[in-house]
Backbone bond lengths (Angstrom), bond angles and torsions (degrees), N, CA, C in turn:
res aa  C-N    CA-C-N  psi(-1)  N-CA   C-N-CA  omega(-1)  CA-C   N-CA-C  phi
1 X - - - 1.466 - - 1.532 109.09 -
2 X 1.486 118.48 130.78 1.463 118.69 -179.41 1.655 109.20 -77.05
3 X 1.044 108.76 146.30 1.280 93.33 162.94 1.579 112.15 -132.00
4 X 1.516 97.49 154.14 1.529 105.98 -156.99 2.005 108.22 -76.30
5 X 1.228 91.86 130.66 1.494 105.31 165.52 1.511 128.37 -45.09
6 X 1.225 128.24 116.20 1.886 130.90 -165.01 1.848 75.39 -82.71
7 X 1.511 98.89 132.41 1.369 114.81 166.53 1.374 111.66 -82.64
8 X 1.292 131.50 129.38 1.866 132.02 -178.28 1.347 99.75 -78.06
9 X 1.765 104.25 147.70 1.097 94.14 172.05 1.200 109.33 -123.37
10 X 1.521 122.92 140.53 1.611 128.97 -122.70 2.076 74.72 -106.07
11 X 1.436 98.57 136.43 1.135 118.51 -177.21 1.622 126.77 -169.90
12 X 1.590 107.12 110.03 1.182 125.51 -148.19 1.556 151.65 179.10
13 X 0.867 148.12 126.08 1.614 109.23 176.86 1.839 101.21 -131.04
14 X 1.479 109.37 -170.66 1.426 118.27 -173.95 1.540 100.06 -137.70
15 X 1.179 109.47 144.58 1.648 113.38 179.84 1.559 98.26 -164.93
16 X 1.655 101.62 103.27 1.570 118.15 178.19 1.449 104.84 -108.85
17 X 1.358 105.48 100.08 2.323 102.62 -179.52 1.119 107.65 55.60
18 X 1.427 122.54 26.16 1.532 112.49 171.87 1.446 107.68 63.41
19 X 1.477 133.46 25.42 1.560 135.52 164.28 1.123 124.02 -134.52
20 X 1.283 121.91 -11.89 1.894 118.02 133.46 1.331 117.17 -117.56
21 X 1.841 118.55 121.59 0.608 136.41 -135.08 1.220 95.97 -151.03
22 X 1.529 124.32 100.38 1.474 125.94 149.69 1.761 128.07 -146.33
23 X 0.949 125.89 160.95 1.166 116.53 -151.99 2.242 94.29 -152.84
24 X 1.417 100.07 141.46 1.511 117.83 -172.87 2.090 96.36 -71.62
25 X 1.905 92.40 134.35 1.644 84.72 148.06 1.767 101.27 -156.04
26 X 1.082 78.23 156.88 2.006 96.67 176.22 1.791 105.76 -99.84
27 X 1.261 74.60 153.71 1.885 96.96 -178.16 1.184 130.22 -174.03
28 X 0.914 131.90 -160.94 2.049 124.04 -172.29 1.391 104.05 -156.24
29 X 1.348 115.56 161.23 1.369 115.72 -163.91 1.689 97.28 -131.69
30 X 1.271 122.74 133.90 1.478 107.35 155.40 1.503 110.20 -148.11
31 X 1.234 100.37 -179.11 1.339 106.81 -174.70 1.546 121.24 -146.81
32 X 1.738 115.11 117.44 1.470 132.51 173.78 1.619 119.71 -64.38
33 X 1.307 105.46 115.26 1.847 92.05 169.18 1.792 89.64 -112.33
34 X 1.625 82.22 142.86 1.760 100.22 -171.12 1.620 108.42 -79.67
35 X 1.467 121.18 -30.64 1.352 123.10 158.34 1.368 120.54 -146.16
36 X 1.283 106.59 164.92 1.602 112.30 172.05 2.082 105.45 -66.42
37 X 1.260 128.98 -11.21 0.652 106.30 150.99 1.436 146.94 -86.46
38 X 1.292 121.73 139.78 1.270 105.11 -175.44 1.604 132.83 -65.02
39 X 1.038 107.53 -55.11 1.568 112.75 165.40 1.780 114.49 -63.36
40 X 1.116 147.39 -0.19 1.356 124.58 -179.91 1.903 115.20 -100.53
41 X 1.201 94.69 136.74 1.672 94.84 -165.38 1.964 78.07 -107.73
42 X 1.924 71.03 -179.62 1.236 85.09 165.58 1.655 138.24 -45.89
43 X 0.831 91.42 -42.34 1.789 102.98 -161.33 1.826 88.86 -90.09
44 X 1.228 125.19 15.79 1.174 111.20 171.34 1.477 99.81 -129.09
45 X 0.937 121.19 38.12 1.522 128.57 -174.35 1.716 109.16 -138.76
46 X 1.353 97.99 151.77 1.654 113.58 -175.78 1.156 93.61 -86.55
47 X 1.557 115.80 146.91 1.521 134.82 148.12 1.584 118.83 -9.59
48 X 1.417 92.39 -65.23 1.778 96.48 168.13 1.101 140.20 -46.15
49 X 1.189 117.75 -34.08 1.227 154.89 156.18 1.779 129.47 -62.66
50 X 1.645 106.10 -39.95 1.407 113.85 140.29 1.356 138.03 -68.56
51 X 1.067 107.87 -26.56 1.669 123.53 -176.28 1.841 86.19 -62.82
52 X 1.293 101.95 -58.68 1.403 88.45 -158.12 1.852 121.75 -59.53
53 X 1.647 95.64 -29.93 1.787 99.57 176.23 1.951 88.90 -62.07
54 X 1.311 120.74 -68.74 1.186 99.93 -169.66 2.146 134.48 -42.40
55 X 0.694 97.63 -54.38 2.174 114.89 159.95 1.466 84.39 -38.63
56 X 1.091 129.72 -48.90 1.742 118.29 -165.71 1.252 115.31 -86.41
57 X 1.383 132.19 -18.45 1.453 144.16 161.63 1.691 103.73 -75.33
58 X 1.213 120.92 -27.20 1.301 117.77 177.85 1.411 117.38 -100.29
59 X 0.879 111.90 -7.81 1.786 117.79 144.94 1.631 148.34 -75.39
60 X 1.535 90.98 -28.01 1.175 130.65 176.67 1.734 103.73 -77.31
61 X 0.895 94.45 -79.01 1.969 99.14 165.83 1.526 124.02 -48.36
62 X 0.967 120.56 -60.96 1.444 124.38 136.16 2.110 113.06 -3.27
63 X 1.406 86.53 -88.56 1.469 104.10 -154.02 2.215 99.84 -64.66
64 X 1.299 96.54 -40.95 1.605 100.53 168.40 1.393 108.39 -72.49
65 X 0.706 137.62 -51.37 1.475 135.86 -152.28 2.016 100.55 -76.86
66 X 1.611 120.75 -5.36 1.156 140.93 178.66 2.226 89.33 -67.76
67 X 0.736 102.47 -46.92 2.008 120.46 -162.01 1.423 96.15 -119.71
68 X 1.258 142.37 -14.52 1.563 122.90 -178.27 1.554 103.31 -129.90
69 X 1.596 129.80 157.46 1.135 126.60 162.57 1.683 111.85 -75.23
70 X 1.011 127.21 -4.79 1.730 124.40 -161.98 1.516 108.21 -163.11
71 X 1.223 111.46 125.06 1.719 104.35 168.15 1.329 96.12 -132.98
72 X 1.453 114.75 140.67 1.175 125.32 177.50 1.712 137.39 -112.40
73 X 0.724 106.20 88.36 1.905 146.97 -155.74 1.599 90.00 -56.73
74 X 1.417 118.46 95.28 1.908 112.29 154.20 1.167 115.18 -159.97
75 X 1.697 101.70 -170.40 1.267 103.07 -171.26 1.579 89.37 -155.94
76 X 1.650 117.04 155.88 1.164 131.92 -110.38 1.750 84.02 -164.67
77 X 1.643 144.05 45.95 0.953 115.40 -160.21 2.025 98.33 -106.13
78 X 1.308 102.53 159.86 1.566 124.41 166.35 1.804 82.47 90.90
79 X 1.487 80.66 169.39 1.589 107.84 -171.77 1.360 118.90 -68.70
80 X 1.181 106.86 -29.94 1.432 127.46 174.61 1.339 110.98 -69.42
81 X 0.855 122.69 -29.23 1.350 120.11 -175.01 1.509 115.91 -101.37
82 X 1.598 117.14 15.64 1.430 125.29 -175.57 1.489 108.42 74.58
83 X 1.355 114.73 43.27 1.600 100.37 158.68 1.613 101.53 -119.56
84 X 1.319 95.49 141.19 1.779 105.99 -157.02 1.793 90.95 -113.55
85 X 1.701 126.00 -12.92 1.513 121.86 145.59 1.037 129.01 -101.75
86 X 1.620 129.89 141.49 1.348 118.60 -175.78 1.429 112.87 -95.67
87 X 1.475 117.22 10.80 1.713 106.94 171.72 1.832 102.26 -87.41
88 X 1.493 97.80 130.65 1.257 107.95 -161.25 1.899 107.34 -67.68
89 X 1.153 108.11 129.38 1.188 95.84 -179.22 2.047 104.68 -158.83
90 X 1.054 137.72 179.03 1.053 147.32 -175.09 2.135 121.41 -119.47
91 X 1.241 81.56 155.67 2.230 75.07 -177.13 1.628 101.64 -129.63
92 X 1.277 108.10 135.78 1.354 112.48 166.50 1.651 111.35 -98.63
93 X 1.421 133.95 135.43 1.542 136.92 157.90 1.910 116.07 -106.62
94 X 0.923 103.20 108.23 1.635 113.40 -174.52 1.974 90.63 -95.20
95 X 1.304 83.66 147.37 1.847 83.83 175.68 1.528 93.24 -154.96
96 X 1.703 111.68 178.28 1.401 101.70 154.81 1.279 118.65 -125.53
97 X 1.669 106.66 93.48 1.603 126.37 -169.72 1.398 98.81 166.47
98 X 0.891 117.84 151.01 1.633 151.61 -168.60 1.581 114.10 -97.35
99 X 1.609 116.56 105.00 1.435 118.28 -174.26 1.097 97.08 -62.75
100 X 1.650 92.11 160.75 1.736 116.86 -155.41 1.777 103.71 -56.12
101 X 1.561 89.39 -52.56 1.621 124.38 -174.67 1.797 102.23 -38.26
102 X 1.462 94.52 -56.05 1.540 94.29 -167.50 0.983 110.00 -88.02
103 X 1.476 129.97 -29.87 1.557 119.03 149.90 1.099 143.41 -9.84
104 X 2.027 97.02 -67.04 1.587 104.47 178.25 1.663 107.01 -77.86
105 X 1.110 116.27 1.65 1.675 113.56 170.80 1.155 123.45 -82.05
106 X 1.696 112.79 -31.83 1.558 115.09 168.17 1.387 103.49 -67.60
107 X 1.431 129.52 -29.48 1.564 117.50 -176.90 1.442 110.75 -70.20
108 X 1.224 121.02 -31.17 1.313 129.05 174.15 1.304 114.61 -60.58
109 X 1.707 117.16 -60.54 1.423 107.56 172.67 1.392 116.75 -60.61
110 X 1.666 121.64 -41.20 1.785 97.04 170.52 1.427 127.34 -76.53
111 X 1.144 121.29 9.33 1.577 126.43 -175.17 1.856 97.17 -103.80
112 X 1.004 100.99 -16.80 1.982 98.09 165.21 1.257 97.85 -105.97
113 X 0.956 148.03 -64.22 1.544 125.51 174.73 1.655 132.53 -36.10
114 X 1.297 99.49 -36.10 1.481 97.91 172.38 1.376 105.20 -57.47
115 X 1.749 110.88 -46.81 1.442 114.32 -144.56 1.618 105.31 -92.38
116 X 1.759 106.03 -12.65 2.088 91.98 -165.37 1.764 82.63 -132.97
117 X 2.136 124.35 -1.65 1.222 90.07 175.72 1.813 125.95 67.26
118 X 1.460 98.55 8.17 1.525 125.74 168.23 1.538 128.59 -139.43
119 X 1.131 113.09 168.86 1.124 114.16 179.67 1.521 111.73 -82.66
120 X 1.681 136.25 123.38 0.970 119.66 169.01 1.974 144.60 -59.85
121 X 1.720 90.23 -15.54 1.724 95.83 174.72 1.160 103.30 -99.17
122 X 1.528 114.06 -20.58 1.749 97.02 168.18 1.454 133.63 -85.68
123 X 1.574 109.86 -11.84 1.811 115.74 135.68 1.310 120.82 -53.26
124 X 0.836 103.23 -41.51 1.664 100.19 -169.55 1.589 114.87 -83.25
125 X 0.947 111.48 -35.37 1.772 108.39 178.53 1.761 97.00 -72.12
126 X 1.714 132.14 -29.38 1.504 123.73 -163.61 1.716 85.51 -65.40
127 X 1.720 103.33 -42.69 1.602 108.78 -153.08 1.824 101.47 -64.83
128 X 1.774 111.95 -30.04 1.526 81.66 167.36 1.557 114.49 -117.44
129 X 1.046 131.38 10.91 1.487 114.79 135.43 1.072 132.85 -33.03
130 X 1.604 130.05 -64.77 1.285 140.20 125.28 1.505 127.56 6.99
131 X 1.703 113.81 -70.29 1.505 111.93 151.80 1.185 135.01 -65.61
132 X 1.310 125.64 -54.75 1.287 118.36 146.04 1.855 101.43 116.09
133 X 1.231 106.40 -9.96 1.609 128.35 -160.82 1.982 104.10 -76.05
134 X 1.405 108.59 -53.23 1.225 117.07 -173.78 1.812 115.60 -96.14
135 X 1.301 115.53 13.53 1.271 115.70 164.83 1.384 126.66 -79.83
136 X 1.504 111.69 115.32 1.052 117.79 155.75 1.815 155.40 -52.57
137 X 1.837 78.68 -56.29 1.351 92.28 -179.61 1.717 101.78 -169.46
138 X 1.401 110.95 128.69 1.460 107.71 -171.52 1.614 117.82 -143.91
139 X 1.432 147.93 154.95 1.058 139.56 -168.25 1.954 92.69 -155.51
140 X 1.236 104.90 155.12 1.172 128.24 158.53 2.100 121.18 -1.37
141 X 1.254 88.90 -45.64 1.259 109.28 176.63 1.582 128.92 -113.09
142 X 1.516 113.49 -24.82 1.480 111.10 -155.84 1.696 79.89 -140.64
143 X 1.616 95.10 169.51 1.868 103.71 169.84 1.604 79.11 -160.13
144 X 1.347 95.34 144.13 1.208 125.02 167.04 1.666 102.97 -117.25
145 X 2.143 105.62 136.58 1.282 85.00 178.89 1.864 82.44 -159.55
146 X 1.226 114.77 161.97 1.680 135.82 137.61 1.437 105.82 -21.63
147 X 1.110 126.97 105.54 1.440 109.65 150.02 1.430 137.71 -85.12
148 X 1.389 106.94 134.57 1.686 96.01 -169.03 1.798 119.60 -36.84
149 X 1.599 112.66 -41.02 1.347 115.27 -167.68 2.082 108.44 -70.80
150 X 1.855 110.02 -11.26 0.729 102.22 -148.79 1.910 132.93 -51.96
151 X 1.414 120.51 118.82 1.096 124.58 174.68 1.977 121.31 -62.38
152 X 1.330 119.38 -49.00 1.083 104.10 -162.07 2.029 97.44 -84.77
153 X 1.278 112.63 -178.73 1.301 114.40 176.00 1.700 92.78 -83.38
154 X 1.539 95.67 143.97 1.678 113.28 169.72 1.676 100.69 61.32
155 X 1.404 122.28 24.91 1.794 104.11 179.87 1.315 88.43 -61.47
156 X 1.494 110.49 177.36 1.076 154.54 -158.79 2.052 112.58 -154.52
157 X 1.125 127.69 140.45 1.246 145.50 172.17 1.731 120.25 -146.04
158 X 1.252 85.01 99.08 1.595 96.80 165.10 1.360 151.39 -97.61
159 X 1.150 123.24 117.09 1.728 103.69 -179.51 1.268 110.53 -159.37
160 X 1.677 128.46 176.08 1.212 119.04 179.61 1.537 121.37 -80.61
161 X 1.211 117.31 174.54 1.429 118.93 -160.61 1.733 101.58 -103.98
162 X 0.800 116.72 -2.58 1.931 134.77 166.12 1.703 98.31 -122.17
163 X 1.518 94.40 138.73 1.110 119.64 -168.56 1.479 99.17 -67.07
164 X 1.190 134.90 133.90 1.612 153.35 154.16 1.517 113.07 -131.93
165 X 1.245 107.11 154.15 1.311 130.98 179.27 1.277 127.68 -105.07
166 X 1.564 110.94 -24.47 1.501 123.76 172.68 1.645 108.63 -157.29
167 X 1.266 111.90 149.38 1.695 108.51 -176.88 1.753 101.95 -69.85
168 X 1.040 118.41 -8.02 1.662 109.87 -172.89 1.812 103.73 -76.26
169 X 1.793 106.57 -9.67 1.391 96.23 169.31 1.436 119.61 -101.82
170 X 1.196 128.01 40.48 0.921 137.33 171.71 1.590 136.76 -86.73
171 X 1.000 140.01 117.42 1.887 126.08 -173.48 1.226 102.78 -79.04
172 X 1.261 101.98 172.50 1.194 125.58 178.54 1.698 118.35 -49.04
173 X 1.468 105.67 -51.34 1.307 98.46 173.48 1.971 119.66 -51.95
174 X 1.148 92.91 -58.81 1.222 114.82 -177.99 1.663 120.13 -34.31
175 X 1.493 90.00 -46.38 1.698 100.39 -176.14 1.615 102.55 -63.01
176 X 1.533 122.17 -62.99 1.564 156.33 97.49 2.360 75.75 64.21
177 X 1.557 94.43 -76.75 1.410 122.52 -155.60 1.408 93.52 -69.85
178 X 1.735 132.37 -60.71 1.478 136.92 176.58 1.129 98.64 -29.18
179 X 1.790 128.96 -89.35 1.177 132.49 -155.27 1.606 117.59 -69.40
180 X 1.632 112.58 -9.90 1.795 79.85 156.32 1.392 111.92 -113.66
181 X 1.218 118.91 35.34 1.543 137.19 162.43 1.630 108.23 -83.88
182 X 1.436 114.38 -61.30 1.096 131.52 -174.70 1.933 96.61 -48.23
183 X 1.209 93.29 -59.60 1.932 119.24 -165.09 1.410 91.55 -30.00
184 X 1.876 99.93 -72.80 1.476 115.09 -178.61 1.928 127.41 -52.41
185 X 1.198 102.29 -23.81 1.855 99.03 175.72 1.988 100.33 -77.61
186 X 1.414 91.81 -58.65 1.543 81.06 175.52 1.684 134.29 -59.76
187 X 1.209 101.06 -3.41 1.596 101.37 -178.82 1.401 89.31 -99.71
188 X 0.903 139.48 -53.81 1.813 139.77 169.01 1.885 101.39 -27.02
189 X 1.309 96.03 -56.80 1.712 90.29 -172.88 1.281 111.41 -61.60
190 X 1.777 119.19 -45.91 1.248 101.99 169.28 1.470 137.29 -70.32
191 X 1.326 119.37 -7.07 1.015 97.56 174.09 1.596 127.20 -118.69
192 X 1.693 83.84 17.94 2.129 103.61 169.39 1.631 101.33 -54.71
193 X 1.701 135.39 -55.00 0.983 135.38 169.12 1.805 122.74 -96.76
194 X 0.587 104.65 19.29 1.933 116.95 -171.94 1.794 96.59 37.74
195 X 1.485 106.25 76.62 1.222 116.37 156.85 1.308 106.90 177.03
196 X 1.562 111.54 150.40 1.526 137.44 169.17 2.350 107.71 -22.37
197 X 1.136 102.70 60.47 1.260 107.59 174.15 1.357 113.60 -31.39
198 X 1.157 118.79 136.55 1.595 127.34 -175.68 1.663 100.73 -106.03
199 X 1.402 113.74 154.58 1.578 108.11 -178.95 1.659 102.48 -170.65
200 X 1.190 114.68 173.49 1.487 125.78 173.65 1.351 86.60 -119.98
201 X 1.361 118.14 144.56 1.449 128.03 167.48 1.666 103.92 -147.27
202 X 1.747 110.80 136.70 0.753 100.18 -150.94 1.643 83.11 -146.85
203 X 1.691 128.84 133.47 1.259 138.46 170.36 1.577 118.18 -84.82
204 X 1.226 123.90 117.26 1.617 106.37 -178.44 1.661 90.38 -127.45
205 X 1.569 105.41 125.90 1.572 113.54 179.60 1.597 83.97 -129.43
206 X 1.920 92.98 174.02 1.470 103.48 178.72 1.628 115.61 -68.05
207 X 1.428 85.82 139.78 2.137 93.52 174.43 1.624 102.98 -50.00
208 X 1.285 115.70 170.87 1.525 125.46 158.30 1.102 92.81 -134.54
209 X 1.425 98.28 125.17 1.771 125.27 176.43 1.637 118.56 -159.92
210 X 1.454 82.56 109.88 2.158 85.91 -156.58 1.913 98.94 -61.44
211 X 1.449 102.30 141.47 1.047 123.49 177.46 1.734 111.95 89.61
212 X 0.908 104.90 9.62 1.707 107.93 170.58 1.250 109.89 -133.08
213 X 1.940 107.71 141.15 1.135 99.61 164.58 1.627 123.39 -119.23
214 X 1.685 95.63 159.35 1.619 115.77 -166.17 1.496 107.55 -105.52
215 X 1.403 120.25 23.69 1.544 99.69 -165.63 1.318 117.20 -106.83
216 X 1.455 108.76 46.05 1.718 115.77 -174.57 1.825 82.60 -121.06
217 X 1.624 115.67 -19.00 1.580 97.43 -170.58 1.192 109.02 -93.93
218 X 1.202 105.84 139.83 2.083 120.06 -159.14 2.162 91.52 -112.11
219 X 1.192 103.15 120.69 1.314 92.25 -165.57 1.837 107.07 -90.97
220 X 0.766 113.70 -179.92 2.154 139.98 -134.83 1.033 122.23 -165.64
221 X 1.608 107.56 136.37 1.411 107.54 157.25 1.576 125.66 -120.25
222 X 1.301 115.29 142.17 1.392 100.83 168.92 1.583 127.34 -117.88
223 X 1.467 116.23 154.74 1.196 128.51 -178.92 1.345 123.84 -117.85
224 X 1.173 134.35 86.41 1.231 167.21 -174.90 1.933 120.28 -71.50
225 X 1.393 112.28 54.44 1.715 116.22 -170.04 1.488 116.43 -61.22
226 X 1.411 124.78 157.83 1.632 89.80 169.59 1.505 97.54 -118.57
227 X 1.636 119.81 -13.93 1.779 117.07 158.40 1.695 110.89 -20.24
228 X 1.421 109.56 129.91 1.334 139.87 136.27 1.434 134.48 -57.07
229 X 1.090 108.46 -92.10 1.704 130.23 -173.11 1.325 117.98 -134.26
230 X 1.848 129.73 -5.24 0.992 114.26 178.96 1.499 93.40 178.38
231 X 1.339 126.36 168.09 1.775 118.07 -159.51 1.330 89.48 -75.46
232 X 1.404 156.98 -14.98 1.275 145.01 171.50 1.219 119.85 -72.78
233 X 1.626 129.15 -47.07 1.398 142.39 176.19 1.409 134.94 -54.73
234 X 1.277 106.59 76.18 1.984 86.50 -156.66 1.317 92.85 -91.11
């Protein structure tokens, strides 16, 4: 009879003069499918139907964030963008450590708070409401817009227009407001080139990490295209 091998669990780090530098972390991987159908994405789906992928991102965060400081909520759609299935669906990564990305964003939100005593995305969405130039798409609750810094072609930046920290504080209306926000950016993408738009989308809410606080970070989404000029051109 074989008997099965106890897997180690790798635990540790290395620090040579402070110039190689790595260090062990644990985490869990999962993965959301948005319907039992295979072909329907987002942007081909009712509100009702979003509500529910969203309730499932807020469970998910929720239920990881119980054992991890950070879970990281996306989705990864078209081929181009490294999805190797085409039933549309989303991946969560829980770890215990804080992506780089969202890292330097909490420094951002406390490095404007120290300094203006505000929230920095809730200046910034009055400042382009106000302009009015880089809006996409906006409702009662949420604005979708261009960001001035934006790097990829067609990004996208989303978030609510009242400060939150995580979508689990959200009401009913509100959520209600996400998913036909969401509905509306993705039907825009598809039909900028009349095809199934490919994108990285990516949720960044506040870490949970007892004894620190997160309540300057106003949480976001981002949309990341890799289209050019036409569904061939990336």
């Amino acid at each position: 009879m074989l008997k099965k091998k106890k897997k180690k669990k790798i635990d540790g780090e290395i620090n040579e003069n402070d110039l190689l530098v790595a260090k062990s972390s644990q985490g869990c991987c999962r993965v959301i499918c948005f319907s039992p159908n295979h072909s329907l994405t987002i942007a081909e789906m009712g509100v009702e139907q979003i509500l529910k992928i969203i309730d499932e991102w807020i469970f998910q965060y929720t239920d990881l964030t119980k054992k991890y400081i950070y879970a990281q909520l996306f989705e990864n759609k078209g081929a181009v963008m490294g999805c190797s299935n085409p039933h549309p669906h989303g991946q969560v990564w829980a770890g215990d450590s804080i992506p780089e990305e969202v890292e330097a964003e909490v420094n951002s939100f406390n490095t404007w708070k120290q300094k203006k005593s505000t929230c920095l995305l809730c200046d910034y969405v009055k400042l382009e409401l106000e302009k009015g130039v880089r809006i996409v798409a906006q409702n009662e609750s949420f604005v979708a817009l261009i960001p001035f810094w934006a790097y990829w072609p067609f990004e996208i930046l989303l978030f609510p227009k009242q400060h939150f920290h995580l979508l689990s504080e959200l009401n009913q209306k509100q959520k209600d407001d996400l998913a036909e926000i969401l509905r509306i950016v993705t039907i825009k993408y598809d039909n900028l080139f009349e095809t199934s738009f490919p994108y990285s989308m990516g949720i960044h809410q506040a870490p949970i990490q007892e004894g620190k606080d997160f309540s300057s970070f106003h949480f976001h989404f981002h949309f990341y295209p890799p289209l050019l000029r036409s569904s061939s051109v990336k």
